[in-house]
N, C-alpha and C positions, 0 to 999 in steps of 0.2 A: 794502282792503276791497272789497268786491263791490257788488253792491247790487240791493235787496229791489222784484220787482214789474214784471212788463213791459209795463205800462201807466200806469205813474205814477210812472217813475222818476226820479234824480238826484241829488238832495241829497245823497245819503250817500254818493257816490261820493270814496272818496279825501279824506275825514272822517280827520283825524287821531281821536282817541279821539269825537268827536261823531256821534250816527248819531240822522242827520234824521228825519223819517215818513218810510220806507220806500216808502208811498204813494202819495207825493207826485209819483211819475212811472211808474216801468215796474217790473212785478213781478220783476226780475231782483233776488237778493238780494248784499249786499256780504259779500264775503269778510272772515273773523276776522281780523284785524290778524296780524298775524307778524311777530316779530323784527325784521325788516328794515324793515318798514312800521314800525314804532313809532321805528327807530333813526332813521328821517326824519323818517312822516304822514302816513304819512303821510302828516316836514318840522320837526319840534319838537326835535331834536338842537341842545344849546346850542352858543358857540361851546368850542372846548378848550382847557386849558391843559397846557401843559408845564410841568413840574414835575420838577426836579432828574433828570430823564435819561429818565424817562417820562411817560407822557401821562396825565392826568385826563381821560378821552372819557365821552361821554353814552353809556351802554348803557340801550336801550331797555327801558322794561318789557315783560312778556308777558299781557299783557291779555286779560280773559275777553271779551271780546265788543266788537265798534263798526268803526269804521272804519279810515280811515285814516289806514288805518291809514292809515291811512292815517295820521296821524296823524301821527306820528312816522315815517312814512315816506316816501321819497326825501330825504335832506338832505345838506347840505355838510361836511364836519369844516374849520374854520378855526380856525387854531392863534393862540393868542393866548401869546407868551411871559409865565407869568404868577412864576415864581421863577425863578431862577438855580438851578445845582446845588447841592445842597448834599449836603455827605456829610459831616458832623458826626455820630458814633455816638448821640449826645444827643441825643433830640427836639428840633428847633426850633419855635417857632411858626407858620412854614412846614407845616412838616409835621401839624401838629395842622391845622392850614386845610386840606390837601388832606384829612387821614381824614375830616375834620368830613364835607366836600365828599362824599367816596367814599359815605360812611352815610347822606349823603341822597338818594344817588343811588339808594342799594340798598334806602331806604324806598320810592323812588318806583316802582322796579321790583317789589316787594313789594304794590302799591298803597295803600300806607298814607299816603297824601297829608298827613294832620295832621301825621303824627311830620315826614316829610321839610320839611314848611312852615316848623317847629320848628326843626330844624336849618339849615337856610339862615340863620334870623333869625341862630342863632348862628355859624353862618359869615361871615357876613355883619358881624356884629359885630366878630367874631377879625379880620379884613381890614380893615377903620377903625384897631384900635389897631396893626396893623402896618405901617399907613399903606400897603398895598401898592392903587396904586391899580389894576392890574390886574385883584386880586383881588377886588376889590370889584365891576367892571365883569363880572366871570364871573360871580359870583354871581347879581347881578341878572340876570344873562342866563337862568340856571337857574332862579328865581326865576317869571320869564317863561313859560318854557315849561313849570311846573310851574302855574302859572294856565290855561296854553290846554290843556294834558293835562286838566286839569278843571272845561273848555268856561267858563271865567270870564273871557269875552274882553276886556270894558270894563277887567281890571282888566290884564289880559297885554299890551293893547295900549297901555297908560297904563307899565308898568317897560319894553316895550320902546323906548317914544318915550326915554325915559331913558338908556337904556344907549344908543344911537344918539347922543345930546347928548355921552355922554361917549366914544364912538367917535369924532365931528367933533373933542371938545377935544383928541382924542389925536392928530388928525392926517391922519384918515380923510375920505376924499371922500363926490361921494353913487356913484361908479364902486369904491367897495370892495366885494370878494365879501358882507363883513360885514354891512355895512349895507342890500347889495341881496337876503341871504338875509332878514333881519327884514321887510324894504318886503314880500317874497314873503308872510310869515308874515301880517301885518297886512291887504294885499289879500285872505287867504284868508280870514284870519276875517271879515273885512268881506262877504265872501260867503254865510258862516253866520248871520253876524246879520242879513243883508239887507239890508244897504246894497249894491244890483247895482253901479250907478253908483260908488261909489268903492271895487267892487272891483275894478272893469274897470278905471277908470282905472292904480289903482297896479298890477295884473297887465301893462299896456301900456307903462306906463315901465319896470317892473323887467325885462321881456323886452329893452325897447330895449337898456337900458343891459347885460343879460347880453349881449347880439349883440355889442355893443360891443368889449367884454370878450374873447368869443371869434375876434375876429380879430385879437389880438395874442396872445391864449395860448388858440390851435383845441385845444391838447390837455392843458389843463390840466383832471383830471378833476374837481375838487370844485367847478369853475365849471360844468365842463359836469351833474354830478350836479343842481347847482341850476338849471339850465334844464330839465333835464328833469320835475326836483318842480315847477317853477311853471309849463309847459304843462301836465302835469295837473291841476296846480288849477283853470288857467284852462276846461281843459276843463270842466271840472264847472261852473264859471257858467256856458258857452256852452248845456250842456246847459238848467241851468234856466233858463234865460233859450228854450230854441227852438230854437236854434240847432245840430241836431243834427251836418250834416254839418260847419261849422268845427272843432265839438267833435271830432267823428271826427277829421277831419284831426291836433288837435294831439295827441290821444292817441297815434294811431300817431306824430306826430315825437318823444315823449313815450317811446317804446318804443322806437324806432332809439336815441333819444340814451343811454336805460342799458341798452342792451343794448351798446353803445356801452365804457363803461363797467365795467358787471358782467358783462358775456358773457350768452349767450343762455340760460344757467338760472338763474333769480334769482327770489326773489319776487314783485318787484315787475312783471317782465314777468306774472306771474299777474295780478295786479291791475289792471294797464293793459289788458291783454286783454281780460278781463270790462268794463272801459269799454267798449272799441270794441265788445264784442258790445251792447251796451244802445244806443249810440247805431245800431247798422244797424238793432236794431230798431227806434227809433223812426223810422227810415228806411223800413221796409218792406222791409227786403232781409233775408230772415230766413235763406234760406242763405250768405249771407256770417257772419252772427249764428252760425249754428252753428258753419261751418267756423272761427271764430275759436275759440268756445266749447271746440271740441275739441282748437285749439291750445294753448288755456289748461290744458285737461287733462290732457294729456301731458307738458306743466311741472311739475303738480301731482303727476302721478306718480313723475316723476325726482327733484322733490324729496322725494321721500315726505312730501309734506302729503295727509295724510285729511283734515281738517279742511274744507280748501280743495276739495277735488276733491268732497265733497258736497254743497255748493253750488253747487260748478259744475255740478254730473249736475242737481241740480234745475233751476236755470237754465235748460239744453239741454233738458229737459221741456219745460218753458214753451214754448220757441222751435218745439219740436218741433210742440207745439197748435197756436201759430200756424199751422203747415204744414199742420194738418188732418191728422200724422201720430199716430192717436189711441193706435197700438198700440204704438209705439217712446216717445211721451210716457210712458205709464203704465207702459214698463219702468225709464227714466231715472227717474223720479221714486222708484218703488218701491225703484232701487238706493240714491240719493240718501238715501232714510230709514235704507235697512238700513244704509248707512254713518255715516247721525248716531248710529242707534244705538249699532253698534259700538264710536264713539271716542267714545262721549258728548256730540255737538256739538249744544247744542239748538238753535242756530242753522239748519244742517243740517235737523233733523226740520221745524223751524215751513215752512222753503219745500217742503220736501216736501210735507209737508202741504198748503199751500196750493195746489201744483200736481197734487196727486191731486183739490181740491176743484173747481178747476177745471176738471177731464178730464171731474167727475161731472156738474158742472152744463153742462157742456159738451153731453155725452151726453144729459143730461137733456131739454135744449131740443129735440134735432135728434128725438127722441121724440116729443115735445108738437108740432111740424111735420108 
């Protein structure tokens, strides 16, 4: 996601489905979550199971509006063997566990959050009487991220302390990808709800222990995907916390490490982009803000995201006023609308708008002078 207001921005930056007051830091607005953002947060992608020759993976929903994505976006896929093969023509109870699995996966994409809640119970259930304890262990995992998708942190961070107990019974350290993707998930909401201090904390050890990590396996990418989802997160405390240039700093390592990864056209380099523009501004360096700004839009073109590229033209408005460029703001801005129109993004239209009000009261003042 992007994020709303270049005067009061942060919060929302990189919000998996959560989008803070807008406000609360710089008028830059966060970009609409996208596929990619949601498959992480993002960062809410549970762990996977394999299942008789193929894989039950998290497919992100496509959410109408928030963060990030952030959300669900940047995350790890950690493969949990959770059946053996099975090729019996006969349904087995195996298999009725993975559909069960699959249907609530496709409720949550749907955003039908009750049905899918529903069906985990009953997934959840089916894996008790088939004693598969695996299975039981993904659920809750799903379970988990299906509470932080719908910003119910106390209760996400309470099945994910859980499923971690039963990660250690199984074997696991606190140096498993597993357990240091959750410590990520748990630092990050701990940033949402406001606890700073124990989100810094757990974001400090779970960076330590990724470092760790990546000098025995430097190219293992699902380690390195998750260092890159939890320096953006942490950028976003650093943000609300002040801290503009650390936060810069980890965004751009945040963007080397999945581009790294995903190559240089990806979603999420859109998203992280739009970071580092929010944090020059609050830096005062408003043509580095742009020139990033424009980098993010040329992503957004190649991927053919509208969505995304008209928050971004609003954004570079913004930045543009900052420069006392009155004429070039009010064309940015005015594209930025005709584009919310176009794809119907109201997200789009509100920072347009905002950034045409700006220009006027802008205008207005230098009048009254």
């Amino acid at each position: 996601m992007l994020v709303k207001n270049i005067c009061k921005f942060t919060q929302v930056m990189g919000r998996f489905r959560v989008a803070a007051n807008p406000r609360d830091y710089c008028h830059l607005a966060p970009l609409k979550r996208s596929r990619y953002h949601q498959r992480s947060e993002f960062g809410s992608r549970p762990l996977c199971a394999n299942a008789g020759g193929y894989q039950v993976a998290w497919i992100a929903p496509h959410a109408s509006g928030s963060s990030g994505g952030l959300l669900w976006a940047f995350s790890a896929a950690f493969t949990l063997n959770l059946f053996g093969g099975a090729d019996e023509k006969e349904e087995t109870p195996e298999d009725k566990l993975i559909t069960t699995i699959k249907r609530s996966i496709l409720c949550i994409q749907r955003e039908q959050y009750d049905k899918a809640e529903q069906m985990l119970h009953l997934a959840l259930r089916m894996a008790q009487d088939i004693q598969s304890k695996d299975g039981i262990t993904y659920v809750f995992d799903l379970m988990a991220n299906l509470a932080m998708e719908r910003e119910q942190f106390k209760k996400a961070e309470k099945i994910f302390t859980d499923v971690m107990k039963r990660l250690f019974a199984d074997g696991h350290t606190e140096e498993s990808p597993k357990i240091l993707h959750i410590s990520s998930k748990i630092a990050h909401m701990s940033q949402l709800q406001g606890d700073l201090e124990k989100s810094f904390q757990g974001f400090t050890w779970t960076l330590q222990q990724l470092a760790k990590l990546l000098e025995k396996m430097p190219d293992d990418k699902d380690i390195l995907e998750l260092y890159g989802l939890t320096k953006n997160w942490f950028g976003q405390l650093l943000m609300k916390q002040g801290k503009y240039l650390e936060a810069k700093n980890l965004f751009k390592e945040a963007f080397d490490t999945l581009i790294n990864v995903y190559g240089a056209v990806n979603d999420a380099s859109v998203t992280i982009l739009n970071n580092i523009s929010v944090a020059y501004v609050n830096l005062e360096k408003y043509t580095e803000a742009r020139e990033t700004l424009l980098q993010a839009m040329e992503l957004a073109k190649e991927l053919k995201d509208a969505t995304q590229e008209g928050i971004l033209q609003a954004n570079l408005g913004l930045v543009y006023l900052r420069e006392g460029l009155m004429s070039q703001a009010e064309q940015a801005c005015r594209l930025a609308w005709k584009l919310g129109k176009e794809h119907q993004n109201p997200d789009a239209i509100e920072q347009a708008e905002y950034c045409l009000d700006e220009i006027k009261s802008t205008l207005n003042g230098e009048k009254r002078q």
